[in-house]
C-alpha positions in Angstrom: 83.2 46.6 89.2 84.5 43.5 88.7 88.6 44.1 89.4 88.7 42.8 92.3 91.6 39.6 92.9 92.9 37.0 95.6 95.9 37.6 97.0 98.2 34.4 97.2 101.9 34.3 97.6 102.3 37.8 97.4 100.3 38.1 93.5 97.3 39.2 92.9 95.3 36.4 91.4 91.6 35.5 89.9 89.5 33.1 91.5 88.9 29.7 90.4 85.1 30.7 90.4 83.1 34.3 90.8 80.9 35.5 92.7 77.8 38.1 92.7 78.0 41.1 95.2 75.2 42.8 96.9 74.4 46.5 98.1 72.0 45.9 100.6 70.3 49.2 100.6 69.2 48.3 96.5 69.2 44.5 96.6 70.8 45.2 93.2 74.3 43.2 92.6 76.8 45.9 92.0 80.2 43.9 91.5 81.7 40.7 91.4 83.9 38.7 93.8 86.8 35.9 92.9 85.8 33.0 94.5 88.7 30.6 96.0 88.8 27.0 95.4 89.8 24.5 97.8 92.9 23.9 95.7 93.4 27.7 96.0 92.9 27.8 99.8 95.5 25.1 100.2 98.0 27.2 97.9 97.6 30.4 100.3 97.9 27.7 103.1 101.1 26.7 101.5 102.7 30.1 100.8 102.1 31.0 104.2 103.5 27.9 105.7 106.7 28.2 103.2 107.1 32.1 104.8 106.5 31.6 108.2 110.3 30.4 108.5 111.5 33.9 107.4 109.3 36.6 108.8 109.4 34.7 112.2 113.1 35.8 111.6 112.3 38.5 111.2 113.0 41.0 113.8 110.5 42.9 115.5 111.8 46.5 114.5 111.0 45.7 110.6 107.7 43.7 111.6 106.5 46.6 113.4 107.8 49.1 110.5 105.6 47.0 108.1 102.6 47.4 110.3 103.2 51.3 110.4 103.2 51.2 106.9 99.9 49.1 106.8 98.3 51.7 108.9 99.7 54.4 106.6 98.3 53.2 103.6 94.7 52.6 105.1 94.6 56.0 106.1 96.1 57.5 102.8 92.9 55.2 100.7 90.0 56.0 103.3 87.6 57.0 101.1 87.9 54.4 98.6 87.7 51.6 101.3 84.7 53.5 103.1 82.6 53.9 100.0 82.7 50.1 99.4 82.3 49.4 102.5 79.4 51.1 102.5 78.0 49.4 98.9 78.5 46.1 100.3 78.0 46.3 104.4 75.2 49.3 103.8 76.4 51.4 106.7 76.2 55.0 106.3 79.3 56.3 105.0 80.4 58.2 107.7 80.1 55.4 110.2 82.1 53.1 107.1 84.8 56.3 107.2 85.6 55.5 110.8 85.8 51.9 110.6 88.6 53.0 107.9 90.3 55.1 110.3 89.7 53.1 113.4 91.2 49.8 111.5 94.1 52.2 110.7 94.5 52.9 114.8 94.7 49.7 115.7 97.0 48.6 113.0 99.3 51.9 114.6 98.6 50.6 117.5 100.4 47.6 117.6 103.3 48.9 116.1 103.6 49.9 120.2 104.1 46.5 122.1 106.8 44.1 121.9 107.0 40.6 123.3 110.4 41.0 125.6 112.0 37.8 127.0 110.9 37.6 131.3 113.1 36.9 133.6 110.8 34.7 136.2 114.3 34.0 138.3 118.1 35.0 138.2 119.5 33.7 140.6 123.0 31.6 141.6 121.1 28.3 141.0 119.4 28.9 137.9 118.1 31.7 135.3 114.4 31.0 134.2 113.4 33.2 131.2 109.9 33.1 129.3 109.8 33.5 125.6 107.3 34.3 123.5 107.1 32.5 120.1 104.8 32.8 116.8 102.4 29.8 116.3 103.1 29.1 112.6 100.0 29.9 110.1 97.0 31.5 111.1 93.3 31.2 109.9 91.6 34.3 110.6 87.7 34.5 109.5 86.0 37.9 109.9 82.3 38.8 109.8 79.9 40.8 107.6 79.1 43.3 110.0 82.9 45.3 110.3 85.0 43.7 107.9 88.0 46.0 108.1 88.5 46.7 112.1 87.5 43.2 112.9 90.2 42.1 110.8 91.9 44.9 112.1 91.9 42.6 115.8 93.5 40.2 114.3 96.1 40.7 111.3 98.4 42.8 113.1 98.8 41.2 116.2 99.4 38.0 114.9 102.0 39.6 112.3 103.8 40.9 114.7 104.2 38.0 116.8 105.7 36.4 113.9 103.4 34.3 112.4 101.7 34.5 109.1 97.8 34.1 107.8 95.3 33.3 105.0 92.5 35.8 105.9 88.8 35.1 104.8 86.0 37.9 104.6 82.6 36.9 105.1 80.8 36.4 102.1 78.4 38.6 101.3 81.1 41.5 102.0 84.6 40.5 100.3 85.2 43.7 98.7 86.6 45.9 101.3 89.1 43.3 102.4 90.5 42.3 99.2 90.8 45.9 97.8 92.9 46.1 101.2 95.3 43.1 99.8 95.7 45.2 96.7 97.0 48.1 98.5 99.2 46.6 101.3 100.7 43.2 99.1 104.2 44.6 98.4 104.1 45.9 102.4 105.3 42.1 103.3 107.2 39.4 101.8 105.3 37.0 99.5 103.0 34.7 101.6 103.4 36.7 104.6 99.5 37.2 104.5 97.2 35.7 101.8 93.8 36.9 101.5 91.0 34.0 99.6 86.9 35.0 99.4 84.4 32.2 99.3 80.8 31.8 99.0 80.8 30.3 102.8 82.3 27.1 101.8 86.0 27.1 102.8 85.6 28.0 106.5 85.4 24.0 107.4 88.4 23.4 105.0 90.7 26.1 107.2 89.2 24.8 110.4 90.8 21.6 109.5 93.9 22.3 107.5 96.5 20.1 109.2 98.8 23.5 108.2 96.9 26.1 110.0 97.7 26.2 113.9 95.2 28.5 115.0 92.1 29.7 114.0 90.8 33.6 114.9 87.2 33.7 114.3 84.6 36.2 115.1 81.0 35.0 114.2 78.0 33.2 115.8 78.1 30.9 118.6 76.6 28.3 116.5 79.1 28.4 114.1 81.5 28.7 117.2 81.1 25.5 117.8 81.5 24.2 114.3 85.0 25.8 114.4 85.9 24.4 117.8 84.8 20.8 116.9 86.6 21.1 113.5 90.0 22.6 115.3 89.9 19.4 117.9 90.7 16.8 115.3 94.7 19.2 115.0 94.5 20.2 118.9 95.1 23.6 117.1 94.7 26.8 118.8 91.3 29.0 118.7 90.6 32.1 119.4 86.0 32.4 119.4 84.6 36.2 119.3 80.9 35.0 119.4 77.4 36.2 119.9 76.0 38.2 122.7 73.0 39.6 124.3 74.2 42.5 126.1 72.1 44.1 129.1 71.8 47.8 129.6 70.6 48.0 133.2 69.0 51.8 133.8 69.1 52.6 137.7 66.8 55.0 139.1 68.6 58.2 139.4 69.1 58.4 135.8 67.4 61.4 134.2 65.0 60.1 130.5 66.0 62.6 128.7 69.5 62.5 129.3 70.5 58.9 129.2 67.8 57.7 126.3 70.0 59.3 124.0 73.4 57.2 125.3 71.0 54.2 125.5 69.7 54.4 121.7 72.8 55.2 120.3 74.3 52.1 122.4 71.5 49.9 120.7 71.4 50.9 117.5 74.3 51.6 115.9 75.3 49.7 112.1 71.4 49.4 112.5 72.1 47.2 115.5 74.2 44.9 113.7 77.4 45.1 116.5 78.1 42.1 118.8 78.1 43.9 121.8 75.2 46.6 121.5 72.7 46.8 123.6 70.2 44.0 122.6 68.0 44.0 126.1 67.3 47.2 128.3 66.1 46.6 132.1 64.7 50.0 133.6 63.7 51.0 136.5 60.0 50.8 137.4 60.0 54.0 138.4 61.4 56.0 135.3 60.5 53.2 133.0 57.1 54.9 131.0 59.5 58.1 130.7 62.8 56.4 129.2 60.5 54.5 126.7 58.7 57.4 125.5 62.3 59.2 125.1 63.5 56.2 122.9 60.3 55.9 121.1 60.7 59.6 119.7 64.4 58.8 119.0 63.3 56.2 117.1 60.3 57.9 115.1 62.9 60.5 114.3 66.0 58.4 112.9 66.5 58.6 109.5 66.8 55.3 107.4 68.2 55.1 103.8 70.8 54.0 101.6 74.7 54.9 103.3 75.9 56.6 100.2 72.8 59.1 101.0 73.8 62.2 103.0 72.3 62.4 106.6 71.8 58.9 106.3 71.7 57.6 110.1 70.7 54.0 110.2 71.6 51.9 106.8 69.8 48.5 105.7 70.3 44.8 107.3 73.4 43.6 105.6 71.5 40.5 103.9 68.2 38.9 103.2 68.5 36.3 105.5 69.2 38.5 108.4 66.6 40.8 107.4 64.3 37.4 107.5 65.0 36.7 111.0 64.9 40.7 112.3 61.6 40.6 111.0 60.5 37.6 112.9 61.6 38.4 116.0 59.3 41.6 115.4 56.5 39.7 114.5 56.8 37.1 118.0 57.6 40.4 119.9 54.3 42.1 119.1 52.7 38.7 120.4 53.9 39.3 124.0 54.8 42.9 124.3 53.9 46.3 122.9 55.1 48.1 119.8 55.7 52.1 120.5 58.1 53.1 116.9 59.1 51.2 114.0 58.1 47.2 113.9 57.7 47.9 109.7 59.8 48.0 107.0 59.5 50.9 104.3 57.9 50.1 101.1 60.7 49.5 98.2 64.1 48.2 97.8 66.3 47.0 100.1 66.8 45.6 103.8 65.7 48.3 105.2 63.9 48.3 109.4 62.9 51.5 110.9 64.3 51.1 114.8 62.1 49.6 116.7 61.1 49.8 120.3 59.4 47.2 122.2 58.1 47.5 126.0 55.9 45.9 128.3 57.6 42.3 127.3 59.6 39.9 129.6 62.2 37.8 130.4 61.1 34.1 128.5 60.0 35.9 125.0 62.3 35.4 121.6 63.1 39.3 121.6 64.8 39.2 125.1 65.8 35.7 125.0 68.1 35.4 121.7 70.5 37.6 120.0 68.2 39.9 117.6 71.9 41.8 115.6 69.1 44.2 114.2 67.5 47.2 115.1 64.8 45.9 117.9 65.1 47.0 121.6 63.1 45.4 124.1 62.6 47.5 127.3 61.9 45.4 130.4 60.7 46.7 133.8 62.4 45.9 137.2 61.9 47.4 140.7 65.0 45.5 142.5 68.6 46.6 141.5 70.4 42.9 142.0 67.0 41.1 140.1 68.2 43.0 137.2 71.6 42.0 137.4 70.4 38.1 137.9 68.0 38.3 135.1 71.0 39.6 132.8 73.3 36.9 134.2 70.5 34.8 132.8 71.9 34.5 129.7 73.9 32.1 128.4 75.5 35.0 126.7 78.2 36.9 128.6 80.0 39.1 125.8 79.3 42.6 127.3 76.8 44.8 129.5 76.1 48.1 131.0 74.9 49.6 134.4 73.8 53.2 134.2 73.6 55.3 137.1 75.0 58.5 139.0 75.7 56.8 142.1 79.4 55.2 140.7 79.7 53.3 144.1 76.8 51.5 143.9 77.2 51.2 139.7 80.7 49.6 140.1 79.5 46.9 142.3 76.9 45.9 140.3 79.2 45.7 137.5 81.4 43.5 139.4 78.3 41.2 140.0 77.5 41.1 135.9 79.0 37.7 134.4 80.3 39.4 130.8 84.0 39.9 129.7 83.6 43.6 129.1 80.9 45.6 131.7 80.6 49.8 131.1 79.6 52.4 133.3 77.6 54.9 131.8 78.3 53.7 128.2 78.0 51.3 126.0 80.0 50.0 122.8 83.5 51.4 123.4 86.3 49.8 122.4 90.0 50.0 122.0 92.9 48.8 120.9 95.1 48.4 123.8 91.9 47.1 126.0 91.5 43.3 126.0 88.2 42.1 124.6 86.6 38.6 125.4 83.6 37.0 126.2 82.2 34.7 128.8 80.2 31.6 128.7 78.6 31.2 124.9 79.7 34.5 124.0 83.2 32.8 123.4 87.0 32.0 124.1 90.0 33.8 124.1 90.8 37.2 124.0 91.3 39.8 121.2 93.3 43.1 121.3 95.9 44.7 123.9 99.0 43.1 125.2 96.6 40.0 125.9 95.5 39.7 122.7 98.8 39.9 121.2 99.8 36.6 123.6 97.1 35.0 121.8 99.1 34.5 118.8 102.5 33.5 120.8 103.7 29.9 122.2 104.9 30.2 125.4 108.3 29.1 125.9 109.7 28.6 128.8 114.3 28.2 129.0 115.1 27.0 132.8 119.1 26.8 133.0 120.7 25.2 136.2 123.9 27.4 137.1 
């Protein structure tokens, strides 16, 4: 497979350079990428900056239309677009079939809001309205771990506001997004949306580009701050989805055997590789030997293997070097706490980790400390409800966390009390597209999805008239 093409001002065109693709559950490459030049990135910067002038003139009715039609098209290609994501991500392929779906909903989704003019005053001494006004160009930069609904966040709700893009996939999983282009590049007018691959060398140059007004990235908080620093030197916009270290806090009342199964699959889903599962557990002293033994056979009973396979449950790490660090935070882990299933990888090919459960470790080891994005769940023990939420709040991460417990009254307050953008009740991992998503402290700036996230993309104007 090697048919795959940029798309620049509305043509479908090869890159100045190639690049090897890897299924993650064989090691084996299994198709080749374009690769964008700098020259190239600054002619998808270009078309997009020549169509902005238009499609912002565009009125909302035919914007939204196009999004509909976006959504249409997704849906009507799902199994193409799930099958490679599954070759290149390694999820299984029915998890890779909803992200298909699910990038589809949100793309729907927007076709809902509008961005009306306010009226803050109307009175006999003036009329204040507030308009709402696309940026210009947009630099949005998605990760490896769910290429299509994470770019699903962003593409539509910045479209629809007006403005247009140059979208870059992450690297080492190109394939999903560009087959995408193919499908949807007659959908909009040439250079409405321009979609360049690289080999992880052209994020810098966007961050940068004196034509790019804002940058929408979702990634780690160390390269965060690379995109912040680089987005000073234009005083352009950002928008920062970054890394987290969510805390599951498990009251006493809860019953093992009924909330280990909520808590696994809250931990553990795309092998752990989601930047708001559950990467740190706290239980209750009292129920704490039960719920471990519940997720320990959870574990021991998962099945791991290549996506494509059926009843496939968990798929590989995406890449080597993630793999690499998974499997060093395993190794530190069994320093300072115990192992009770998984903390091996199977024999042969691929970046494959059995889930792993960890317990009797603390607060102050690598494993709890730092964001793991791989199948590793350390299980704390607490005895005092607020210590819990103060050890979570601990982090410098504040992307999302969960309290579990009957008792909603006393669950919602300690909610309340946990310092993350998103907090659930009884769940874990849920999102939406009309519910704003955000983090606090490292975990990042700016919000993504809902009406909020659709103001994101939009200059506030304000028009004060004396009368």
């Amino acid at each position: 497979m090697s048919d795959f093409q940029l798309l620049i001002n509305g043509r479908l065109v090869d890159g100045d350079a190639s690049m090897d693709v890897i299924n993650p559950a064989t090691e084996q490459v299994f198709a080749v990428a374009p690769r964008a030049s700098k020259a190239q990135l600054n002619e998808a910067v270009a078309a997009a900056k020549a169509a902005f002038p238009g499609w912002a003139a565009t009125p909302i009715a035919e914007r939204k239309a196009a999004l509909g039609a976006i959504a249409g098209v997704i849906q009507a290609n799902a199994a193409e677009l799930a099958r490679l994501l599954t070759q290149e991500q390694g999820k299984p392929i029915g998890d890779a079939t909803m992200e298909v779906y699910g990038a589809s909903a949100f793309f729907g989704y927007f076709t809902s809001l509008d961005l009306p003019v306010k009226v803050l005053d109307d009175s006999p001494a003036r009329l204040v309205e507030v308009h709402r006004k696309p940026l210009g160009v947009i630099g949005a930069m998605v990760p490896w771990n769910f290429p299509l609904i994470l770019l699903a966040a962003k593409v539509p709700a910045a479209l629809l506001a007006g403005n247009t893009i140059v979208l870059k996939p992450a690297p080492t999983t190109p394939l999903s997004t560009l087959r995408l282009a193919a499908l949807i590049k007659d959908l909009l007018p040439p250079g409405v949306l321009n979609v360049i691959a690289d080999a992880g060398d052209l994020g810098a140059e966007m961050t940068r580009h004196p034509d790019i007004r804002k940058i929408s990235f979702t990634g780690s908080t160390e390269t965060g701050k690379k995109v912040m620093a680089g987005a000073a030197e234009a005083l352009k916009r950002i928008t920062l989805e970054l890394g987290g270290n969510d805390a599951g806090i498990v009251l006493a009342d809860n019953d093992p055997k009924t909330v280990a199964p909520k808590l696994f699959a809250g931990a553990f889903q795309n092998s752990g590789q989601v930047c708001i599962a559950m990467k740190r557990l706290y239980v209750h002293d009292s129920i704490y030997d039960a719920v471990c033994e519940e997720l320990a056979t959870l574990a021991d009973a998962a099945v791991v293997g290549d996506g494509l396979e059926q009843g496939t449950q968990l798929g590989p790490l995406q890449n080597k070097m993630q793999y690499d660090k998974v499997m060093g935070l395993i190794a530190d882990a069994k320093k300072h706490g115990t192992v009770i299933a998984g903390g091996e990888a199977p024999e042969g090919k691929g970046y494959f980790i059995r889930p792993t459960i960890v317990r009797d470790i603390t607060d102050g080891t690598r494993l709890v400390d730092e964001e793991q994005f791989g199948p590793v769940l350390p299980v704390i023990r607490f005895s005092d409800d607020q210590d819990a939420v103060d050890r979570a709040n601990a982090s410098p991460y504040g992307l999302g966390g969960s309290i579990w417990s009957s008792d909603l009254v006393k669950a919602h307050a300690l909610a309340d009390r946990m310092d993350a953008g998103t907090v659930w009740i009884n769940k874990h991992l849920e999102l939406a597209p009309n519910i704003p998503f955000g983090g606090a402290k490292f975990s990042g700036l700016g919000t993504e999805l809902g009406e909020e996230g659709l103001a994101e993309f939009t200059q506030l104007k304000v028009i004060n008239m004396a009368r």
